[in-house]
VMD Tcl script that draws the C-alpha trace (Angstrom):
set ca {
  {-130.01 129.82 -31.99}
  {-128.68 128.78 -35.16}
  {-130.53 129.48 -38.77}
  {-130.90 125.96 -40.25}
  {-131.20 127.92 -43.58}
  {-128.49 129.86 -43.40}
  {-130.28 132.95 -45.16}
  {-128.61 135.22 -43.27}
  {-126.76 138.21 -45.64}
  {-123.62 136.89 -45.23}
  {-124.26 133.34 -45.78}
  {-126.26 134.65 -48.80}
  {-123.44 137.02 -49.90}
  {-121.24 133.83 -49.85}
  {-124.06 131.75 -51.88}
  {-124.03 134.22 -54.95}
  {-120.56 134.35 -54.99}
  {-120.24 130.89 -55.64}
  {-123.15 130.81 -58.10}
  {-121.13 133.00 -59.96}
  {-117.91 131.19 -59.86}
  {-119.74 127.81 -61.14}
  {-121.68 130.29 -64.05}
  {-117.79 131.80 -64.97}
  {-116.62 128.15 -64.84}
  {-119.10 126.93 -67.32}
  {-118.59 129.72 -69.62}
  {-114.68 128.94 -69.54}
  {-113.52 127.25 -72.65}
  {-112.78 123.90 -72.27}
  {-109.71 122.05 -73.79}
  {-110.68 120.48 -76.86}
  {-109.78 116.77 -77.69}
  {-107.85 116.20 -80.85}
  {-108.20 113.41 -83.18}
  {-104.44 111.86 -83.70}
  {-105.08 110.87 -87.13}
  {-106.03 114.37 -87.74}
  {-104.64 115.72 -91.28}
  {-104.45 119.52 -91.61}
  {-106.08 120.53 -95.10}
  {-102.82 121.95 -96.57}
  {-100.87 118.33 -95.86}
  {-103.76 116.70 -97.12}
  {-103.69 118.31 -100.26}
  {-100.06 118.18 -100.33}
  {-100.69 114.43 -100.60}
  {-103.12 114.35 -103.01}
  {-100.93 116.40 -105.52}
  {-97.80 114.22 -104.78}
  {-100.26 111.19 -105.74}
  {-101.92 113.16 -108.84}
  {-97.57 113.38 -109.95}
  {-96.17 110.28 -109.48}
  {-99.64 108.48 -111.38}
  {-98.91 111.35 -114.02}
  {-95.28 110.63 -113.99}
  {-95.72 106.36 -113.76}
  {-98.27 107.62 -116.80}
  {-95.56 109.20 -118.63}
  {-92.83 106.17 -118.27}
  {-95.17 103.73 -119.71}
  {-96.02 105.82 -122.52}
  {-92.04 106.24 -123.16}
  {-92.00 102.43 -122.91}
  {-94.30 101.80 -125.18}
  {-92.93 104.52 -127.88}
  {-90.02 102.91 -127.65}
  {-91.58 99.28 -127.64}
  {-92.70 100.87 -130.86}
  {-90.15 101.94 -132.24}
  {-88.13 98.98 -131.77}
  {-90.96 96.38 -133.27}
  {-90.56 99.39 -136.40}
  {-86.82 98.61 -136.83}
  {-87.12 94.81 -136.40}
  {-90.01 94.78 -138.92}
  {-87.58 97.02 -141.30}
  {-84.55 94.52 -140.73}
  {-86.90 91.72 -141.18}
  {-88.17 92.67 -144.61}
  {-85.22 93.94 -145.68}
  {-84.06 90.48 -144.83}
  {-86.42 88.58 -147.04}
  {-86.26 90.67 -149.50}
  {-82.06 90.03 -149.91}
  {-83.35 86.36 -149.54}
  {-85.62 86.70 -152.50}
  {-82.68 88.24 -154.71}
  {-80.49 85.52 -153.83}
  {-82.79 82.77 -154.41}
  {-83.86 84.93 -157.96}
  {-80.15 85.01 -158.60}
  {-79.74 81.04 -157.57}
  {-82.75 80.36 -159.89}
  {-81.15 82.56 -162.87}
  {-77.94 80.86 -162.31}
  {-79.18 77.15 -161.95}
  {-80.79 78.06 -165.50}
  {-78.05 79.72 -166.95}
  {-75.73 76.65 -165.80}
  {-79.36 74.02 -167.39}
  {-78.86 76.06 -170.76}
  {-75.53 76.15 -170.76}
  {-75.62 71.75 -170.39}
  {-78.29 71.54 -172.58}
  {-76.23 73.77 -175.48}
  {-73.40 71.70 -174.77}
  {-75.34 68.20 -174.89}
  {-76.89 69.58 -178.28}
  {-73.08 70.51 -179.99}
  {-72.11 66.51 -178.83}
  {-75.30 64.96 -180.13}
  {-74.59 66.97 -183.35}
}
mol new
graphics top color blue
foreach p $ca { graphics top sphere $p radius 0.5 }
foreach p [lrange $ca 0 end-1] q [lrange $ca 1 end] { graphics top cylinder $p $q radius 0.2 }
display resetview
């Protein structure tokens, strides 16, 4: 007859060596899922430095811009003044000349009423 158990050495033999197996297989590393949006540290940071220099370097163009925004408003403002100010001399010399050319009438207007 038959043992419905099956505790015989062999069968038990056969038992632990399967038992084992299943321990070795749960002890076995198991592959690991990656994340496809996964960034390594060293790209990330290679990122974040290539962000940190262009906003340095967009930084730097504006503040050329505006030096030179500057600088131009400076020259216009010179021209400008210099501008009315050779406006002023001519209307000065206008005035001076209108009343040389009043006193020179009036001198003459004086010799013919004489």
């Amino acid at each position: 007859m038959k043992d419905p158990l099956k505790t015989g050495f062999n069968d038990r033999i056969a038992a632990a060596a399967e038992a084992k197996k299943a321990m070795l297989a749960r002890m076995k590393p198991k592959p690991t899922v990656t994340d496809p949006n996964f960034v390594d540290r060293a790209t990330r940071k290679a990122l974040e430095v290539e962000a940190i220099r262009a906003q340095r370097a967009a930084e730097k163009e504006a503040a050329k811009a505006a030096a030179e925004a500057r600088r131009l408003a400076e020259i216009e403002a010179r021209a400008e003044a210099a501008e009315t100010e050779l406006e002023a001399k001519r209307r000065e010399r206008k005035e001076r000349k209108a009343a040389a050319k009043e006193e020179a009438r009036l001198k003459k207007e004086m010799k013919r009423a004489h």
